[in-house]
N, CA, C and O atoms as a GROMACS GRO file, in nm:
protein
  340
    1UNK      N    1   0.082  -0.119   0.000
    1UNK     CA    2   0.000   0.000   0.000
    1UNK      C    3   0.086   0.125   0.000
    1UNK      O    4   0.080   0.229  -0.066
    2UNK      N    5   0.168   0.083   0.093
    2UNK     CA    6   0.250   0.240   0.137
    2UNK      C    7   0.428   0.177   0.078
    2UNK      O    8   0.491   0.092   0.142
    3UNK      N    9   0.474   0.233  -0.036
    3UNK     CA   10   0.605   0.186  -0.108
    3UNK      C   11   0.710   0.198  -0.022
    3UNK      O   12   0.804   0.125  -0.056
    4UNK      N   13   0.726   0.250   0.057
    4UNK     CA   14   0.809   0.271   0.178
    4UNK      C   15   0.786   0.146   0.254
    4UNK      O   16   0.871   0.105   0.333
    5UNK      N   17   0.695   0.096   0.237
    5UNK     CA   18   0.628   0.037   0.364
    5UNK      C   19   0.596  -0.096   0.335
    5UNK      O   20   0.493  -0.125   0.396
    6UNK      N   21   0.661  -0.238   0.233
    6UNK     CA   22   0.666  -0.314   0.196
    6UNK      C   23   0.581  -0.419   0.290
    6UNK      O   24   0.579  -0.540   0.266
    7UNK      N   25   0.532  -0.375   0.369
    7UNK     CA   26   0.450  -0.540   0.456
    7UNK      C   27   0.293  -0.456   0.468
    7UNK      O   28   0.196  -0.512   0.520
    8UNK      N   29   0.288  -0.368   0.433
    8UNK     CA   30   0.145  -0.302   0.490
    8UNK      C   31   0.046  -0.352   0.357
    8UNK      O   32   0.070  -0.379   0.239
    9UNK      N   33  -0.046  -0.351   0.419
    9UNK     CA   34  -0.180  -0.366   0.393
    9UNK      C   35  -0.293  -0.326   0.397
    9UNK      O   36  -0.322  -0.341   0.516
   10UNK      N   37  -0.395  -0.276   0.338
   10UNK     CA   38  -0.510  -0.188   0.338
   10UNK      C   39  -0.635  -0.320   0.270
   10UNK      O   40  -0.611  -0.387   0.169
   11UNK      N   41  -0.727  -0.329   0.330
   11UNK     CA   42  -0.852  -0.369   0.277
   11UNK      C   43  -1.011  -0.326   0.343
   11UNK      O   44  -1.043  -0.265   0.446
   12UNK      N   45  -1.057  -0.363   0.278
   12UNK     CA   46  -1.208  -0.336   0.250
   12UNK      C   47  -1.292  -0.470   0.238
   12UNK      O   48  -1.264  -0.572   0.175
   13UNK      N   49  -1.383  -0.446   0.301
   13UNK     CA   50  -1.474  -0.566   0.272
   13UNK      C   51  -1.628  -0.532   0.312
   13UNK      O   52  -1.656  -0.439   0.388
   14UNK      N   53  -1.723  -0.615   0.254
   14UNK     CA   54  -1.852  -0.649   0.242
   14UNK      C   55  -1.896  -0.782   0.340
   14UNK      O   56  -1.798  -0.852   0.368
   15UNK      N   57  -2.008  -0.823   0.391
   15UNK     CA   58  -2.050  -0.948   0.406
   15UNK      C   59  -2.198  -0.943   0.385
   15UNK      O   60  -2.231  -0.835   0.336
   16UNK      N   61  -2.300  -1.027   0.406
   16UNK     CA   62  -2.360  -1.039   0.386
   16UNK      C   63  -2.440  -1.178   0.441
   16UNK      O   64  -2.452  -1.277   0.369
   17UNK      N   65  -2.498  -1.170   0.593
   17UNK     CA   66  -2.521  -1.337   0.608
   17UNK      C   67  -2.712  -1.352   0.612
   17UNK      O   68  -2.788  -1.295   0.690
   18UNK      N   69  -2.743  -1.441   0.507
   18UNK     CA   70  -2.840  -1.459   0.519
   18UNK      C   71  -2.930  -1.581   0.604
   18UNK      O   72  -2.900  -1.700   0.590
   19UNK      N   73  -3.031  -1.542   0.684
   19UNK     CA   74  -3.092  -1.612   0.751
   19UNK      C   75  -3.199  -1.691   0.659
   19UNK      O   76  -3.254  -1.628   0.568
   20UNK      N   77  -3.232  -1.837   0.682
   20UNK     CA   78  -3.301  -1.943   0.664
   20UNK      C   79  -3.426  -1.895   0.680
   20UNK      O   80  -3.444  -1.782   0.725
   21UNK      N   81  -3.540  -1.988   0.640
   21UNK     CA   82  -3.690  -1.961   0.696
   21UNK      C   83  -3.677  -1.999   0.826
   21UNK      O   84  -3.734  -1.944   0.920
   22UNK      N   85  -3.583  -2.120   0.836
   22UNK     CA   86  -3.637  -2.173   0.955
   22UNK      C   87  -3.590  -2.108   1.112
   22UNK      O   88  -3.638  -2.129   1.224
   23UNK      N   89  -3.472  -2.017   1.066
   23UNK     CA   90  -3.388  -1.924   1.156
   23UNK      C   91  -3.479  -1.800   1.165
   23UNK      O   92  -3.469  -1.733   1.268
   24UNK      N   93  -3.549  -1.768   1.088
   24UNK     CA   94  -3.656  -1.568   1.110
   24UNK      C   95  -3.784  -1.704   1.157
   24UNK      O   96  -3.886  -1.642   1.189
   25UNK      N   97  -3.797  -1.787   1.165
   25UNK     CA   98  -3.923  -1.856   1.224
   25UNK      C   99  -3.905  -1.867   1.395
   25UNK      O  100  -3.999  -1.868   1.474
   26UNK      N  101  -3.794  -1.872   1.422
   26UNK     CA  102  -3.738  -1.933   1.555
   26UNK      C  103  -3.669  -1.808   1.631
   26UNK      O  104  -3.621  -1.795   1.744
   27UNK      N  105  -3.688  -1.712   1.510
   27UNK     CA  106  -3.681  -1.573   1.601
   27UNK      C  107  -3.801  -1.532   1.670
   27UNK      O  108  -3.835  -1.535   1.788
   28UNK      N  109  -3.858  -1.491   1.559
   28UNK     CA  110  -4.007  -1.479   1.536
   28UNK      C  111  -4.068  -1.554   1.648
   28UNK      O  112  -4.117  -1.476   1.730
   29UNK      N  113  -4.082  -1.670   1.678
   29UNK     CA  114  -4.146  -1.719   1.775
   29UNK      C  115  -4.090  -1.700   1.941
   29UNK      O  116  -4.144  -1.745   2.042
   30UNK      N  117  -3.943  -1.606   1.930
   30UNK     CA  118  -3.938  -1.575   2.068
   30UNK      C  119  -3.957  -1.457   2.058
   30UNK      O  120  -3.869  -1.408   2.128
   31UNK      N  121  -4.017  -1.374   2.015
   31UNK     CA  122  -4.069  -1.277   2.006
   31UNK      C  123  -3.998  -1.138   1.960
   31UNK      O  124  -4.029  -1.022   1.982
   32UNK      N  125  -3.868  -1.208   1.876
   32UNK     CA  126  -3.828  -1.089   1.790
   32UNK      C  127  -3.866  -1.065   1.638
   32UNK      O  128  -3.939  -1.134   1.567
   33UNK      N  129  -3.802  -0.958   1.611
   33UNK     CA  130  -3.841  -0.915   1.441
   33UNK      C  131  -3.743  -0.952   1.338
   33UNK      O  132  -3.632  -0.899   1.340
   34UNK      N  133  -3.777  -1.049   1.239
   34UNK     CA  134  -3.617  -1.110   1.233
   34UNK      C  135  -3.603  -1.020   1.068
   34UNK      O  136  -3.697  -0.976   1.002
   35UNK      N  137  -3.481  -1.013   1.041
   35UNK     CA  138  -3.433  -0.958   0.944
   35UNK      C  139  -3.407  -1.036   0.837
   35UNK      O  140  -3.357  -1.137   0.887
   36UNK      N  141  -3.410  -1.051   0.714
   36UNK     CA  142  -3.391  -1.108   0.615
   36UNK      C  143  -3.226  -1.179   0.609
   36UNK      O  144  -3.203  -1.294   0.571
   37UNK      N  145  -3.098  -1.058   0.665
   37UNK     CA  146  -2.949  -1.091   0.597
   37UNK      C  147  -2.929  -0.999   0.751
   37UNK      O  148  -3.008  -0.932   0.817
   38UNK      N  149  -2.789  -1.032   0.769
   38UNK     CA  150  -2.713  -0.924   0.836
   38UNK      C  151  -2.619  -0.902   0.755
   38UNK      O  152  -2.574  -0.981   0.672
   39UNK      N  153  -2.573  -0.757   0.785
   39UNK     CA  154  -2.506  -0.702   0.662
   39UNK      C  155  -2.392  -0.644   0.782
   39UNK      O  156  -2.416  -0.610   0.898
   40UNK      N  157  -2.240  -0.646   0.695
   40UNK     CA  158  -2.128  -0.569   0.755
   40UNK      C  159  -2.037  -0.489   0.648
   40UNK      O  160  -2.043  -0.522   0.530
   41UNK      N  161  -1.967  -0.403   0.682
   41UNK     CA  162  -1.928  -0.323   0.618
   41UNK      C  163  -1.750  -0.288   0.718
   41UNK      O  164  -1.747  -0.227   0.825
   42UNK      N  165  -1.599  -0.356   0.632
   42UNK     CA  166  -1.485  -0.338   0.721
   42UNK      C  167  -1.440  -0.278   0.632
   42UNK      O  168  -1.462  -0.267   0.511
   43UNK      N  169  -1.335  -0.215   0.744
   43UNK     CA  170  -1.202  -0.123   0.669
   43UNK      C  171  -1.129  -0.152   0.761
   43UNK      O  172  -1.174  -0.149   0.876
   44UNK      N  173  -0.929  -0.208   0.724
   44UNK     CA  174  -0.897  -0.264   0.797
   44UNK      C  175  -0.734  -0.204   0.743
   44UNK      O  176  -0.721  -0.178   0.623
   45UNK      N  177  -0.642  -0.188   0.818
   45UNK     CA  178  -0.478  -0.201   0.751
   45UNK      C  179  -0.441  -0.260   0.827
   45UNK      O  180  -0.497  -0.269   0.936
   46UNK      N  181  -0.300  -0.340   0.786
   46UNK     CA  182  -0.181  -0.375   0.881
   46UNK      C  183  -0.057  -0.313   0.808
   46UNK      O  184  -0.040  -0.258   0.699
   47UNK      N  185   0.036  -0.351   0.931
   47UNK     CA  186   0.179  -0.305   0.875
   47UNK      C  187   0.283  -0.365   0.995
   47UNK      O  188   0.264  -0.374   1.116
   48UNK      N  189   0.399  -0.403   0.912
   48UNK     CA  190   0.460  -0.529   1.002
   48UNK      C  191   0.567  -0.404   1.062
   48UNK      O  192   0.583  -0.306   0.990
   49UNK      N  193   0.649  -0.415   1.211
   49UNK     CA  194   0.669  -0.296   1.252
   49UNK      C  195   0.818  -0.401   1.347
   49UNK      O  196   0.826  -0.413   1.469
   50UNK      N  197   0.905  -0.456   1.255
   50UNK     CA  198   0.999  -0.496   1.340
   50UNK      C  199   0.959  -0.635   1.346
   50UNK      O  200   0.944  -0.701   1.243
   51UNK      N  201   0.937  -0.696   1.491
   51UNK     CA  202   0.912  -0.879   1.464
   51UNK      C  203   0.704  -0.845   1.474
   51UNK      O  204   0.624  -0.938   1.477
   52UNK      N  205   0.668  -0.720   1.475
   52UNK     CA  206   0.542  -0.714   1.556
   52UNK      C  207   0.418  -0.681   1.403
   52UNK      O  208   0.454  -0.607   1.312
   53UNK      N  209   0.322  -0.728   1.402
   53UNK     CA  210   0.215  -0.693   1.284
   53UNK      C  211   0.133  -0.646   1.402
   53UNK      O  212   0.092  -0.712   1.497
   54UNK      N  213   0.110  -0.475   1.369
   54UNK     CA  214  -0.016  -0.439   1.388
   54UNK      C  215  -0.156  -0.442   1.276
   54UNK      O  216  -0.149  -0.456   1.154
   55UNK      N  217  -0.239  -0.430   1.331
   55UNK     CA  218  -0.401  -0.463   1.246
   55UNK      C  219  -0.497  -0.346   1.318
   55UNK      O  220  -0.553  -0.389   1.418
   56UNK      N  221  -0.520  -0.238   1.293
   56UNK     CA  222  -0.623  -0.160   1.355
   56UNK      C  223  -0.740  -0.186   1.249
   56UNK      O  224  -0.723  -0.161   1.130
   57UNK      N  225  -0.871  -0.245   1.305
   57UNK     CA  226  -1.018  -0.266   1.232
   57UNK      C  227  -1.135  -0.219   1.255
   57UNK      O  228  -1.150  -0.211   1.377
   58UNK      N  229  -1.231  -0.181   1.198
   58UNK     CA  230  -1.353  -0.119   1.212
   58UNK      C  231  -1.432  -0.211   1.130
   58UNK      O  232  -1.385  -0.253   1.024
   59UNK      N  233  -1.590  -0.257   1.186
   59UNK     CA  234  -1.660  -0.264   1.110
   59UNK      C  235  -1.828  -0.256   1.147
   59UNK      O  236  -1.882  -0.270   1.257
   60UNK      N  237  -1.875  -0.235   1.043
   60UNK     CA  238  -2.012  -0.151   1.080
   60UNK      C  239  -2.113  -0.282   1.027
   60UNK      O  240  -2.106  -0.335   0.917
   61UNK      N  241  -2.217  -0.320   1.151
   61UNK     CA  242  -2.278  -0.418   1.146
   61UNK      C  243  -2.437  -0.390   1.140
   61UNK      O  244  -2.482  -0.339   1.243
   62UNK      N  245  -2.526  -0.413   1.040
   62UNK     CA  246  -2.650  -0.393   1.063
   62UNK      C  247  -2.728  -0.487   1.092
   62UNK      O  248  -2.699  -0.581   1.018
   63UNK      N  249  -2.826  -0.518   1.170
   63UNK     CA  250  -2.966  -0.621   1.157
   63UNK      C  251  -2.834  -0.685   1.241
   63UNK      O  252  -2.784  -0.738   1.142
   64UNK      N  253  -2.742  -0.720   1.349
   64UNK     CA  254  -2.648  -0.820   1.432
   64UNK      C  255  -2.768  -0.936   1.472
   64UNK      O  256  -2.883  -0.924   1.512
   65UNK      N  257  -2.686  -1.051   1.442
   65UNK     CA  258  -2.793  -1.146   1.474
   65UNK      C  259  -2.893  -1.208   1.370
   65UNK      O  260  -2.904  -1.330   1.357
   66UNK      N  261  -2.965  -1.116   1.296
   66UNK     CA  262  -3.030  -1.149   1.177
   66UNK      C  263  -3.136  -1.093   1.266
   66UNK      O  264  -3.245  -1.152   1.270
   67UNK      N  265  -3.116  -0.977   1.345
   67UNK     CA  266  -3.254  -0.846   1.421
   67UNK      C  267  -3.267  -0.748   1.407
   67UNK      O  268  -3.191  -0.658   1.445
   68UNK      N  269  -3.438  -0.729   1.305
   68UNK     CA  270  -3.455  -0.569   1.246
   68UNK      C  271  -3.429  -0.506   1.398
   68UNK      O  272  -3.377  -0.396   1.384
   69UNK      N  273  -3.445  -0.534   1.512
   69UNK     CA  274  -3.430  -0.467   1.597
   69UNK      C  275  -3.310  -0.347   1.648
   69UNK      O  276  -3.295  -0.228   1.677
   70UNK      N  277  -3.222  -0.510   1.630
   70UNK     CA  278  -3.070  -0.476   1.666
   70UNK      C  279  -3.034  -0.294   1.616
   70UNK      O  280  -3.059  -0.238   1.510
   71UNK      N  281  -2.977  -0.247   1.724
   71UNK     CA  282  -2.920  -0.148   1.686
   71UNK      C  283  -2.798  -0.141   1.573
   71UNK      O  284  -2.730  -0.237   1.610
   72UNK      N  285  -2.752  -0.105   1.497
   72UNK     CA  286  -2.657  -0.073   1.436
   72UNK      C  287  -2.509  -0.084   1.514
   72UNK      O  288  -2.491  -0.006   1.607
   73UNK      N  289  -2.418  -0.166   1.484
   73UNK     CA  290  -2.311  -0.168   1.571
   73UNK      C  291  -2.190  -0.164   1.508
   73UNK      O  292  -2.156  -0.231   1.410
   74UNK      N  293  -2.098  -0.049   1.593
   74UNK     CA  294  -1.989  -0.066   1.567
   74UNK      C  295  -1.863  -0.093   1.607
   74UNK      O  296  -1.807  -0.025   1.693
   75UNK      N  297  -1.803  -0.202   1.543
   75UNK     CA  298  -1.719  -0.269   1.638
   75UNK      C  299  -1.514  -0.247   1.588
   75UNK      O  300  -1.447  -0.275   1.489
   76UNK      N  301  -1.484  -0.180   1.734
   76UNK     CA  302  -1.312  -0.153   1.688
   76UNK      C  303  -1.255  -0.251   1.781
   76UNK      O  304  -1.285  -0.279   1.897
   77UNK      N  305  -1.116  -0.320   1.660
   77UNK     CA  306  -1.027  -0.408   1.742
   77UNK      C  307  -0.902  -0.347   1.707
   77UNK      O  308  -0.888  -0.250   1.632
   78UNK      N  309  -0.799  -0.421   1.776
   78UNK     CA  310  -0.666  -0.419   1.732
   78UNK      C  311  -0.613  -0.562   1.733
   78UNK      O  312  -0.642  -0.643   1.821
   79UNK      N  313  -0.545  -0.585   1.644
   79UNK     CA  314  -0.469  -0.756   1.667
   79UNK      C  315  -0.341  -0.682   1.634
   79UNK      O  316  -0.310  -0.592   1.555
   80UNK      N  317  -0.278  -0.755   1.727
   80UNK     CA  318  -0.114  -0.753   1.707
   80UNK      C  319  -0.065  -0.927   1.739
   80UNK      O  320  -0.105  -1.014   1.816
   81UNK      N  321   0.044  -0.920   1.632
   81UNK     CA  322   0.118  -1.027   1.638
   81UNK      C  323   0.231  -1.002   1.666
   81UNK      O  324   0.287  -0.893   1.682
   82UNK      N  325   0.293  -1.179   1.676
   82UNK     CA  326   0.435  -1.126   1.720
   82UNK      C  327   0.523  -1.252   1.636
   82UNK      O  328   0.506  -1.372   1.659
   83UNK      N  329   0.598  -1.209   1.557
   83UNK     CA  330   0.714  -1.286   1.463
   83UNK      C  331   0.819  -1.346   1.556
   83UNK      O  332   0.895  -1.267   1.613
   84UNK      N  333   0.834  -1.491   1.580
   84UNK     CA  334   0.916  -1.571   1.688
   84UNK      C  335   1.037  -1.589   1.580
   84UNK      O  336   1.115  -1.661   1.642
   85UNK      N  337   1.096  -1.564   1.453
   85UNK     CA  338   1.201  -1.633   1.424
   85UNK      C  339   1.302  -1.526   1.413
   85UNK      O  340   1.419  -1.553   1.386
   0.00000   0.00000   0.00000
């Protein structure tokens, strides 16, 4: 991504998980509103920093669960690794 910066990485991604009849049935009968798909939306880089890979991530989750209810969520991590050789 970054030419200086030979280990880094930038991506983007989509998902898309769709629920069964028989999964919005078994919502539905405990008394939620079930959603057709849950949908996510990431943006993500790494960059290797010595023996260590950092990863800072975001991603934006709608319908969590497969629930029109569910609030909209957004979820930040960090992964770091660590290079043993």
């Amino acid at each position: 991504m970054i030419s200086s910066r030979p280990d880094s990485q930038f991506s983007i991604g989509v998902h898309e998980g769709l629920l069964s009849g028989k999964a919005r049935a078994n919502l539905r009968d405990g008394g939620d509103l079930a959603a057709s798909a849950e949908q996510g939306f990431e943006i993500t880089y790494s960059d290797r920093i010595g023996p260590l890979t950092i990863q800072p991530d975001l991603q934006l989750i709608r319908n969590a669960g497969g629930l029109r209810s569910a609030d909209t969520v957004l979820v930040v991590d960090l992964r770091v690794s660590v290079a043993l050789d």
